[in-house]
N, C-alpha and C positions, 0 to 999 in steps of 0.2 A: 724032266717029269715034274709034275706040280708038284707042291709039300703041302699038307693042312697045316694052318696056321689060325691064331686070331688076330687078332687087334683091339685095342680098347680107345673107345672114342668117348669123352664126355662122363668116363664111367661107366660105360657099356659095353659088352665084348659084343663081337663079333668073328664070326668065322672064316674064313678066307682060303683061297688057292693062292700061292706064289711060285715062281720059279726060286727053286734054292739062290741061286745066284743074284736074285735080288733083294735079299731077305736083310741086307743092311739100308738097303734105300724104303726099305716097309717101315723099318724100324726107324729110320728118322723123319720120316712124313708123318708116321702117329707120334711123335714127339712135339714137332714142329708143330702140328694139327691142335695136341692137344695143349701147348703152349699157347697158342691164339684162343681157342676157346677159352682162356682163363683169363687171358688179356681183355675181350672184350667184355667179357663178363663185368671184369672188374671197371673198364671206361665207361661203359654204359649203367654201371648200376642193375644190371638183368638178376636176377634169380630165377627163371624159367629154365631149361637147358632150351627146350625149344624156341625158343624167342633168340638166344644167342647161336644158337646152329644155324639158324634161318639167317641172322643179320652177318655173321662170319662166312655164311653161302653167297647172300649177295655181293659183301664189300670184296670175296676175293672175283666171281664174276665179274661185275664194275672193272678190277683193278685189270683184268684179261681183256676187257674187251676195249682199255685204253691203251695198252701193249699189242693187241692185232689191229689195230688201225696203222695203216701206211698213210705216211704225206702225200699227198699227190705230188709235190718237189722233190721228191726221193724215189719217186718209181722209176722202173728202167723200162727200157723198150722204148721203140718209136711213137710217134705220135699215135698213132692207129692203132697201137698195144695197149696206148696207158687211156685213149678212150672207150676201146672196147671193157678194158676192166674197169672203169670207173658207170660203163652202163650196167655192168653184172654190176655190182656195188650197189647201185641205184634198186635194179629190179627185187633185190633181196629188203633192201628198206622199205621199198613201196609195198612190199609181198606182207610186213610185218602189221 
Protein backbone atom coordinates (compact mmCIF):
# COMPACT_ATOMS: atom_id res chain seq x y z
CA UNK A 1 0.00 0.00 0.00
CA UNK A 2 1.36 3.52 -0.93
CA UNK A 3 2.57 5.80 2.22
CA UNK A 4 2.28 9.73 1.75
CA UNK A 5 5.43 10.99 1.95
CA UNK A 6 7.41 14.38 0.67
CA UNK A 7 10.68 15.11 -0.57
CA UNK A 8 12.66 18.22 -0.72
CA UNK A 9 14.29 19.11 -3.93
CA UNK A 10 16.28 22.39 -4.28
CA UNK A 11 14.48 23.64 -1.08
CA UNK A 12 11.16 22.71 -2.05
CA UNK A 13 8.84 20.05 -0.68
CA UNK A 14 7.04 18.11 -2.50
CA UNK A 15 4.54 15.34 -1.97
CA UNK A 16 4.71 11.98 -3.08
CA UNK A 17 3.35 8.25 -2.98
CA UNK A 18 6.05 5.56 -2.13
CA UNK A 19 5.94 1.94 -1.40
CA UNK A 20 7.04 1.73 2.30
CA UNK A 21 9.67 -0.67 1.23
CA UNK A 22 11.27 1.82 -0.81
CA UNK A 23 11.29 4.65 1.41
CA UNK A 24 15.24 4.20 1.96
CA UNK A 25 16.11 4.23 -1.84
CA UNK A 26 13.51 7.80 -1.83
CA UNK A 27 15.50 8.93 0.80
CA UNK A 28 18.93 8.55 -0.94
CA UNK A 29 18.00 9.76 -4.36
CA UNK A 30 16.75 13.14 -2.62
CA UNK A 31 20.10 13.22 -1.00
CA UNK A 32 22.09 12.32 -3.96
CA UNK A 33 19.72 14.78 -6.03
CA UNK A 34 20.15 17.39 -3.87
CA UNK A 35 23.95 16.92 -3.41
CA UNK A 36 24.24 17.44 -7.31
CA UNK A 37 22.25 20.42 -7.29
CA UNK A 38 24.59 22.13 -4.97
CA UNK A 39 27.55 20.74 -7.04
CA UNK A 40 26.54 22.37 -10.01
CA UNK A 41 25.41 25.29 -8.63
CA UNK A 42 28.62 25.82 -7.18
CA UNK A 43 30.78 24.67 -10.90
CA UNK A 44 28.81 26.72 -12.91
CA UNK A 45 28.52 29.74 -10.83
CA UNK A 46 24.37 29.64 -11.17
CA UNK A 47 22.18 31.36 -8.67
CA UNK A 48 18.81 30.74 -10.44
CA UNK A 49 17.53 27.40 -8.96
CA UNK A 50 15.92 26.98 -12.33
CA UNK A 51 18.79 27.52 -14.55
CA UNK A 52 20.67 24.73 -12.40
CA UNK A 53 17.49 22.24 -12.32
CA UNK A 54 17.44 22.51 -16.02
CA UNK A 55 21.38 22.23 -16.62
CA UNK A 56 21.62 19.08 -13.79
CA UNK A 57 18.23 17.63 -16.00
CA UNK A 58 20.15 17.76 -19.12
CA UNK A 59 23.89 16.77 -18.06
CA UNK A 60 22.15 13.61 -16.33
CA UNK A 61 19.96 12.98 -19.74
CA UNK A 62 23.31 13.45 -21.94
CA UNK A 63 24.97 11.01 -19.29
CA UNK A 64 21.84 8.18 -20.05
CA UNK A 65 21.65 8.50 -23.21
CA UNK A 66 25.68 7.71 -23.53
CA UNK A 67 25.11 4.59 -21.26
CA UNK A 68 21.97 3.20 -23.46
CA UNK A 69 23.95 3.41 -26.62
CA UNK A 70 25.15 -0.31 -27.47
CA UNK A 71 28.32 -0.76 -29.85
CA UNK A 72 27.31 -2.28 -32.66
CA UNK A 73 30.73 -4.82 -31.79
CA UNK A 74 29.00 -5.82 -28.82
CA UNK A 75 25.50 -6.79 -30.13
CA UNK A 76 24.45 -10.35 -30.07
CA UNK A 77 22.37 -12.04 -32.43
CA UNK A 78 23.09 -12.98 -35.94
CA UNK A 79 23.66 -10.96 -38.71
CA UNK A 80 19.91 -10.37 -39.45
CA UNK A 81 19.29 -9.59 -35.76
CA UNK A 82 21.91 -6.97 -35.36
CA UNK A 83 20.72 -5.33 -38.90
CA UNK A 84 17.19 -5.37 -38.21
CA UNK A 85 18.12 -3.40 -34.86
CA UNK A 86 20.42 -1.10 -36.14
CA UNK A 87 17.37 -0.25 -38.98
CA UNK A 88 14.95 0.32 -35.71
CA UNK A 89 17.85 2.52 -34.36
CA UNK A 90 17.93 4.43 -37.56
CA UNK A 91 14.18 4.91 -37.95
CA UNK A 92 13.91 6.28 -34.41
CA UNK A 93 16.86 8.99 -35.48
CA UNK A 94 15.42 9.92 -38.65
CA UNK A 95 11.84 10.02 -36.75
CA UNK A 96 13.72 12.91 -34.40
Amino acid sequence: MAQDTQITIGGRKYPIQIDPNEAAKVIEIEKKLNDDLARVKEEFKLFDQQDTLALLLWMNYFDRSLTESTPILSSQGTPEEVLLSLDKELDVILAL
